[in-house]
N, C-alpha and C positions, 0 to 999 in steps of 0.2 A: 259418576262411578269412578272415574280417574282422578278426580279430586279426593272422594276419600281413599283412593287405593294412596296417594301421597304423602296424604292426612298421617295415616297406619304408617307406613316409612317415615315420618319425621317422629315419630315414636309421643306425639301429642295426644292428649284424649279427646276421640270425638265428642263426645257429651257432653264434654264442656267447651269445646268450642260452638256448638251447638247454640251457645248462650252468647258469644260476643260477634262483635263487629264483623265486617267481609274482607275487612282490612288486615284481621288478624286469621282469618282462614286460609286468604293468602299468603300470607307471611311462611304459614307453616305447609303449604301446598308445596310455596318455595325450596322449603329447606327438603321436604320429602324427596320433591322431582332431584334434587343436588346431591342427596343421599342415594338414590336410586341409578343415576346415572353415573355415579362415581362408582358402585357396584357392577354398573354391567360393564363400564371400560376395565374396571383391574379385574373381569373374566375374560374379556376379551386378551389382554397383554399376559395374563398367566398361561392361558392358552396358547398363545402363537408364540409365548417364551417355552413352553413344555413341548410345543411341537417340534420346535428347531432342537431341542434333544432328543425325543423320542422318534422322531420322524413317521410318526402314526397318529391320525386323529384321534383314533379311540383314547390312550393314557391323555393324551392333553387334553382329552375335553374332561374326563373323568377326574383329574386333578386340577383341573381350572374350578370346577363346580366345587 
């Protein structure tokens, strides 16, 4: 399930990877989880960048999203 959730994040078609190697499902599991976590860290830092202005969680989370 976490494999295709990454699959979907690295913006590859599952169906066709469906067809080749485990070498290449990896490859692009790889690039998802690095797409994916590159995402949650610049929500994390626009956040706690929007907080130190706003001084209220609700706008920074609301502009971090």
């Amino acid at each position: 399930m976490l494999q295709s959730f990454f699959i979907i994040c690295s913006g590859a078609d599952s169906n066709l990877l469906q067809t080749c190697s485990q070498g290449e499902k990896t490859k692009y599991v790889g690039i998802g989880a690095t797409v994916f976590f590159t995402a949650v860290m610049a929500f994390i830092a626009s956040s706690y960048a929007l907080f130190t202005v706003f001084d209220s969680i609700y706008p920074a989370l609301l502009f971090g999203i």
